[in-house]
N, C-alpha and C positions, 0 to 999 in steps of 0.2 A: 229413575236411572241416575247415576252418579257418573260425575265430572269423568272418570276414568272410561267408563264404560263409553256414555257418548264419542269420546274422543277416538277410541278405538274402532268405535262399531266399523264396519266394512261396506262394500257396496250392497252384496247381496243377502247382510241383515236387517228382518223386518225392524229392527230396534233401532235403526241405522243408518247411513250410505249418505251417498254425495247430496243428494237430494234431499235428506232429511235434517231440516233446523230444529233444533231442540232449544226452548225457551222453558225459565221457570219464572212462572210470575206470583208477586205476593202481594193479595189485596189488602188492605187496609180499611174493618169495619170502623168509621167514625161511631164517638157516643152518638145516642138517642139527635134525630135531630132538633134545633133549637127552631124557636122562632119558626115555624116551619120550611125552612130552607133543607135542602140536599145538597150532600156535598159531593153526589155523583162517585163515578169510580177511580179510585184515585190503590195507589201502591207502587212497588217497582218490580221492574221483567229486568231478567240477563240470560243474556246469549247465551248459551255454553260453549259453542265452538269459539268464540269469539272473548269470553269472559269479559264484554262490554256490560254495560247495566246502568241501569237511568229509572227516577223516580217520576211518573205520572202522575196527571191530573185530570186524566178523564177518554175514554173512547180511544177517538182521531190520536192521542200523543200515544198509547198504545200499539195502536195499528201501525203507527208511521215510524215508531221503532222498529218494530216485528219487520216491518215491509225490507225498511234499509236492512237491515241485519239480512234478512236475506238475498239484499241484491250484492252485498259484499263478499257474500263465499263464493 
């Protein structure tokens, strides 16, 4: 879906509506791991209704963006 579309959608599109957040998130494959460490999930998510966007380092910072972004609309 593109930034136009989100923004427009209406209440009673399934693509859409007051209740629906729309997030695009982009992960970030690390090279091979070294030393055998992981570097877990890491990339960044943005809001769309909000055009906020913040880069990760794993799980919980994820979620705890997503969550707020949705307590803000």
């Amino acid at each position: 879906m593109h930034r136009q579309e989100a923004a427009t959608a209406g209440v009673g599109d399934p693509l859409g509506g007051a209740l629906t957040r729309t997030f695009v998130v982009r992960v970030w494959q690390p090279p091979e791991e070294s030393r055998g460490t992981t570097l877990g999930l890491r990339g960044v998510v943005e809001h769309l209704q909000s055009g906020e966007s913040v880069a990760f380092g794993g799980e919980d910072a994820l979620l705890a963006f997503m969550r707020e972004a949705g307590r803000a609309m």
